[in-house]
C-alpha distance (Angstrom), angle and dihedral (degrees) to the residues before:
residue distance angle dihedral
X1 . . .
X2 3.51 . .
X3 3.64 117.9 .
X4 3.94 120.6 -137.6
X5 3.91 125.5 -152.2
X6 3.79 114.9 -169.1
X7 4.44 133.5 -147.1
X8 3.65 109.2 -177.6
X9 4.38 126.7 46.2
X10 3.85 96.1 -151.7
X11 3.11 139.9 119.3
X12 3.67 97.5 -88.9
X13 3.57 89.4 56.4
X14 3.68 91.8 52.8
X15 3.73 86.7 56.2
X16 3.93 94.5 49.2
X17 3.39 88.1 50.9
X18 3.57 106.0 50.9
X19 4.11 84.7 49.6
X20 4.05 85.6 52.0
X21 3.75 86.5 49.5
X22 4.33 96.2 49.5
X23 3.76 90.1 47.7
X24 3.47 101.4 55.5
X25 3.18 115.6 -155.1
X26 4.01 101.0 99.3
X27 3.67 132.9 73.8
X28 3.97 113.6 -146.6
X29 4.07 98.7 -120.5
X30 3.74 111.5 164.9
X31 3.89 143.0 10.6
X32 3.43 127.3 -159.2
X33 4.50 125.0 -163.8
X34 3.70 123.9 149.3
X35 3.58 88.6 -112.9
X36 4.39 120.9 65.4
X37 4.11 81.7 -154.5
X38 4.25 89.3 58.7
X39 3.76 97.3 35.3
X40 3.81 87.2 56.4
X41 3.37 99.5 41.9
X42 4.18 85.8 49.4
X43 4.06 87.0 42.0
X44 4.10 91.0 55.1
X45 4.23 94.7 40.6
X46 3.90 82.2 51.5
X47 3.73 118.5 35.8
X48 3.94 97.1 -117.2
X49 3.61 120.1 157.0
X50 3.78 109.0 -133.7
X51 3.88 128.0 8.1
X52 3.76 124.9 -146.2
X53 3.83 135.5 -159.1
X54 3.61 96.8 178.0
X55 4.11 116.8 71.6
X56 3.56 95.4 -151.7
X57 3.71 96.1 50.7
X58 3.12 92.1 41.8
X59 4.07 95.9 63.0
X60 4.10 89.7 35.5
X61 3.73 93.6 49.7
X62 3.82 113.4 20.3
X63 3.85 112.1 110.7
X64 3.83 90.2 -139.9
X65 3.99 126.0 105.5
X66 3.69 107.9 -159.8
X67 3.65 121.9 36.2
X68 3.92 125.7 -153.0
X69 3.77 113.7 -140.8
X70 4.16 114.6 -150.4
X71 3.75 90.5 149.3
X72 4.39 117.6 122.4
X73 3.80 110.6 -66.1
X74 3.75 93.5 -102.3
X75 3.60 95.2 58.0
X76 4.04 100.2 53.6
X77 4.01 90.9 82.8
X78 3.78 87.8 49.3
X79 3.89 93.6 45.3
X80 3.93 91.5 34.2
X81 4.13 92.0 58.3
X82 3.49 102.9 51.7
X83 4.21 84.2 47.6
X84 3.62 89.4 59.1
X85 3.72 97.3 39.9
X86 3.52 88.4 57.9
X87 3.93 96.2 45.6
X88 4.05 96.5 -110.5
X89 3.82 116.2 138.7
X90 4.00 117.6 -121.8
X91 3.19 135.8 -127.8
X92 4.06 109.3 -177.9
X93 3.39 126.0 -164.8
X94 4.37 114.7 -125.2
X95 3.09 122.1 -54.4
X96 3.92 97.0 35.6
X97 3.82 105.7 -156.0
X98 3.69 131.9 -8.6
X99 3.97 111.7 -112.4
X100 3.57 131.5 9.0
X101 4.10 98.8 -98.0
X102 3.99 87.4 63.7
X103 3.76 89.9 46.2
X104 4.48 85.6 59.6
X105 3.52 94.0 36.6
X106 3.68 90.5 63.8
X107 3.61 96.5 30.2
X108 3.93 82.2 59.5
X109 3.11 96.7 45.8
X110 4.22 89.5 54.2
X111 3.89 84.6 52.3
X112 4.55 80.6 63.4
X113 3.82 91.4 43.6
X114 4.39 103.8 41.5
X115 3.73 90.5 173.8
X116 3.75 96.4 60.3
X117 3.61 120.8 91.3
X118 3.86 131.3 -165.7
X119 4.08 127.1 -167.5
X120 3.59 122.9 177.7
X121 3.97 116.9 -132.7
X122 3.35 99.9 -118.0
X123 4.35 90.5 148.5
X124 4.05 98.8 -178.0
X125 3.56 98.0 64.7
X126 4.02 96.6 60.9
X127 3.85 88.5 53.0
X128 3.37 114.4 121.1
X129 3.70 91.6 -133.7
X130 3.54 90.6 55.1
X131 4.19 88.1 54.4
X132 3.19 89.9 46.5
X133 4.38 88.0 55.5
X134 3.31 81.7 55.3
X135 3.65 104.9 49.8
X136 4.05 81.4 42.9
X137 3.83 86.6 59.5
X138 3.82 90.7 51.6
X139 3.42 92.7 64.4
X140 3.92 99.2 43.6
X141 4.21 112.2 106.3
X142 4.07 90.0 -139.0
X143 3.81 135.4 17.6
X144 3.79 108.0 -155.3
X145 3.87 105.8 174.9
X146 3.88 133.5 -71.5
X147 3.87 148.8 -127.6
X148 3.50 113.5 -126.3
X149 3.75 110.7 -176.0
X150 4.47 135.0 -177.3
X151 3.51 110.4 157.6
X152 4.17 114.3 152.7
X153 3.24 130.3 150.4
X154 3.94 124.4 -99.1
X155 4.00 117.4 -137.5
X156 3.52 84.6 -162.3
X157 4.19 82.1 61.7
X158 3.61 85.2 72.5
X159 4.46 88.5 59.7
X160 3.81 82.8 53.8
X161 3.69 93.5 52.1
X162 3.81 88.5 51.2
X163 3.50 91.2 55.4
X164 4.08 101.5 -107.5
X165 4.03 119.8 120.5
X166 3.66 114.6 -122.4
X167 4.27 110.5 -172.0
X168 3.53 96.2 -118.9
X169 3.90 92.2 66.2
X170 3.74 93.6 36.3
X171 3.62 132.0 90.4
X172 3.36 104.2 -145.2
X173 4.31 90.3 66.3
X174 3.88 81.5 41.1
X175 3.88 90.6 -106.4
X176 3.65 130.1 160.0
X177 4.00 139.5 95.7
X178 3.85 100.1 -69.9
X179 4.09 95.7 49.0
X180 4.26 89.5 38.4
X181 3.69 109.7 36.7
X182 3.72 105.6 -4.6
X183 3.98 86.6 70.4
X184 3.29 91.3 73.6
X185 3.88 103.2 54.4
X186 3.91 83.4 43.4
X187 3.88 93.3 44.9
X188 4.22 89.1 54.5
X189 4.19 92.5 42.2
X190 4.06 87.5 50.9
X191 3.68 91.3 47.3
X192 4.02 97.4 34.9
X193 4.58 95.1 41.5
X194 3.49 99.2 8.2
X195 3.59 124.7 -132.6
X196 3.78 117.2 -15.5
X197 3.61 136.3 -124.3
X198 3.95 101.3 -132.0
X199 3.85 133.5 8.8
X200 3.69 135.3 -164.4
X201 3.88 125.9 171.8
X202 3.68 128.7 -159.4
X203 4.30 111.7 -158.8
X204 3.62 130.7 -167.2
X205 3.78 105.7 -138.0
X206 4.04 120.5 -141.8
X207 3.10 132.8 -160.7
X208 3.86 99.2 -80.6
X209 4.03 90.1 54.7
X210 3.64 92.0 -100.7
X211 3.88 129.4 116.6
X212 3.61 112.0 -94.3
X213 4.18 91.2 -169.6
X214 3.77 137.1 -31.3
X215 3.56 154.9 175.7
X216 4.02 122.4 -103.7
X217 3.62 118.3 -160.8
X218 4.22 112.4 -161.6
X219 3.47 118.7 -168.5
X220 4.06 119.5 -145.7
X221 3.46 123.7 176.9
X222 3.61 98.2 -93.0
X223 3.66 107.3 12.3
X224 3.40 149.3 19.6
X225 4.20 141.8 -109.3
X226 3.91 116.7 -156.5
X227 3.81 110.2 -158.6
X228 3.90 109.6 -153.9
X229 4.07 105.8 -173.9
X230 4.02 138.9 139.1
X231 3.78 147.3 137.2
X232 3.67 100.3 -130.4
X233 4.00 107.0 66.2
X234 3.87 132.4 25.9
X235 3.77 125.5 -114.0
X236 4.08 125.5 -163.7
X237 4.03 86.3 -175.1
X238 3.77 112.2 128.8
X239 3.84 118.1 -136.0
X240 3.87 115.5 -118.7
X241 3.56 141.0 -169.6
X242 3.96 118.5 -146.9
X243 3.49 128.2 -133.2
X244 3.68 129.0 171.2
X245 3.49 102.5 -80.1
X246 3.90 98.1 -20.5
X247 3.61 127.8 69.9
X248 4.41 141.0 -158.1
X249 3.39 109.6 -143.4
X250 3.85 123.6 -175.2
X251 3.54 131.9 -166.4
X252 4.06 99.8 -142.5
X253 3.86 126.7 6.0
X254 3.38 89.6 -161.1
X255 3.92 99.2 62.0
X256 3.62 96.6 8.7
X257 4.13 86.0 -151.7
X258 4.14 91.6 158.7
X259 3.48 141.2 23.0
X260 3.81 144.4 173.9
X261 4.15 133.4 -165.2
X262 4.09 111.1 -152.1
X263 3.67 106.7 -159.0
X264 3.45 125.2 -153.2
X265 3.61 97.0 -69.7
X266 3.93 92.0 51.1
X267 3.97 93.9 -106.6
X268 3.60 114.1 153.3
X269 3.89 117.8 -124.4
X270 3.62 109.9 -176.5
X271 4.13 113.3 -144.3
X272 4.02 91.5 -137.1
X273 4.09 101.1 -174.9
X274 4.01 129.4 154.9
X275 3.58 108.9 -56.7
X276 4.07 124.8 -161.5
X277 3.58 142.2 -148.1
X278 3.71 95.1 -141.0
X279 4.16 102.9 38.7
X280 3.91 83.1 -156.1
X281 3.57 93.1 74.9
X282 3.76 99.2 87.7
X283 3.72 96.6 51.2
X284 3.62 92.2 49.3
X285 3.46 91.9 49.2
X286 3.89 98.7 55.3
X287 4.03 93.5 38.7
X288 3.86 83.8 55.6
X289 3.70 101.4 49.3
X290 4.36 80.1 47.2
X291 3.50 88.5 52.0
X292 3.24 108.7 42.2
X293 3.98 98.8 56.1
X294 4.11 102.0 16.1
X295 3.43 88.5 165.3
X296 3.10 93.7 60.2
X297 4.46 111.9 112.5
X298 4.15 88.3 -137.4
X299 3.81 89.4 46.2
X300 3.92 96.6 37.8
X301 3.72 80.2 58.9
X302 4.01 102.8 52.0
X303 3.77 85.2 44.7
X304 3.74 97.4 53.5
X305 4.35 82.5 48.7
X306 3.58 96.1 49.5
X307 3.61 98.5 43.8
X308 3.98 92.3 41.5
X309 4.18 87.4 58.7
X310 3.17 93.2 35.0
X311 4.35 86.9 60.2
X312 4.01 87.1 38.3
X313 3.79 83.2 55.9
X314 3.82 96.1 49.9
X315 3.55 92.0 45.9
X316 3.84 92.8 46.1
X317 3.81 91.0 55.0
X318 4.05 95.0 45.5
X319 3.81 86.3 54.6
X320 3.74 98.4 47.2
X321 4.23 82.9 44.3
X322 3.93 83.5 58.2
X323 3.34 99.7 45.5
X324 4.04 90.1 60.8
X325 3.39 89.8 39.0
X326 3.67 92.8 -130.0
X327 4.26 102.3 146.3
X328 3.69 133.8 -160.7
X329 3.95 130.3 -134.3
X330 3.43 83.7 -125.2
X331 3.42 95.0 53.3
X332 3.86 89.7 79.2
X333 3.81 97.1 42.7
């Protein structure tokens, strides 16, 4: 059994956890909150073993031997260090780190530790529905760009409006709609074209300096991919992938829950696939076949994948960052 130590008490972290619980092969070992009176309360809702209010002690003394990170973006690099320094696997919540340097500090610092693994939590590419996109794509004569497209509207938006600061639309916690919803549109264009040739990105600033939503423009070689995300507005556009004359449409590229291929004569084909009630489970599943046996040859191989995109991601992000000239603290550290 694997054993899981958790940073974060949201409601992401409930959801991780009741997918750790439905596959079964995890015990819940250790919690971590910067308060002993929240990581209890979070230990007793949950099941977990020990609770710790101390981050240090917590990685020297928690039973567990992977830790899921759900903390704000500028704290996974933090968070993800000491994990690796003290030989726990990582699982890191979307985006993983904030700016490239982070990104080759700790992939240096993997290079020290060899049995350590990290993955990124980036759920809606194991879907089956997004394999089956791809396998779709395969079969498609031309490829001539895309729309990818997450737009929905923050209720912590409203804070902003009222003139407080929450993290996610600061950039001092690396907040914002390129590093918190954009990822995901990027995530499925790195995974679906690989990694482009040129990238430009066009924010809408708020009121804390952050982007509230923008466009993304990423050049391939013969096409290109329009990314249409943001945290301040609500879209009901569908994301679509162009062919010559026949299309892919999907309903969500978050959760990629339904999709349809119109061939050439504009007949729908629905992509029907597994669907489940946690859209966690998929991940989970593939980061616990990885790290159960990761010395396994098969396994060796989906890690090297994961963590490859997952570094094309980080870097595509940083780039697009530049491009608006919108810069983290971190950025300087």
């Amino acid at each position: 059994m694997l054993k899981l130590g958790i940073i974060g008490t949201n409601w992401i972290t409930d959801q991780f956890i009741d997918g750790i619980k439905a596959d079964g092969r995890w015990e819940l070992a250790s919690v971590y909150s910067r308060t002993m009176e929240k990581a209890t309360a979070y230990q007793q809702k949950h099941g977990f073993a020990e609770a710790f209010a101390d981050i240090d002690q917590f990685f020297e003394e928690g039973s567990f031997d992977t830790v899921y990170i759900a903390s704000p973006n500028s704290m996974h690099y933090q968070y993800a260090r000491q994990a690796i320094e003290n030989d726990k696997h990582v699982i890191v919540e979307k985006p993983s780190f904030a700016n490239i340097d982070e990104f080759a500090q700790i992939e240096g610092l993997l290079q020290a530790h060899p049995g350590v693994r990290l993955l990124e939590a980036a759920r809606h590419v194991h879907t089956p529905l997004f394999k089956a996109v791809q396998a779709k794509m395969a079969e498609m004569t031309r490829i001539q760009g895309a729309t990818l497209t997450y737009m929905k509207y923050s209720s912590r938006y409203d804070k902003v409006l009222a003139g407080e600061r929450p993290n996610v639309f600061t950039l001092d916690f690396a907040g914002g709609a390129l590093y918190d919803l954009g990822v995901y549109p990027v995530y499925a264009a790195v995974a679906l074209f690989g990694e482009p040739e040129s990238v430009v990105y066009f924010p809408t600033l708020i009121e804390t300096g952050a982007d509230g939503k923008g466009v993304a423009i990423l050049g391939y070689e013969s096409f290109e991919v329009t990314l249409n995300f943001g945290k301040t507005a609500n879209s009901h556009m569908p994301s679509e992938i162009y062919g010559l004359k026949d299309t892919i449409v999907l309903d969500n590229v978050a959760d990629f829950s339904n999709a349809s291929y119109f061939d050439d004569d504009q007949v729908e084909h629905p992509l029907a696939t597994e669907t489940a009630a946690n859209p966690m489970k998929y991940e989970i599943e593939t980061f616990t076949e990885i790290l159960q046996d990761p010395t396994n040859e098969t396994q060796v191989k989906n890690y090297q994948k994961w963590f490859l995109m997952s570094k094309h991601v980080n870097g595509l992000l940083f780039t697009l960052r530049e491009s608006a000239g919108l810069d983290f603290p971190s950025d300087d550290q």
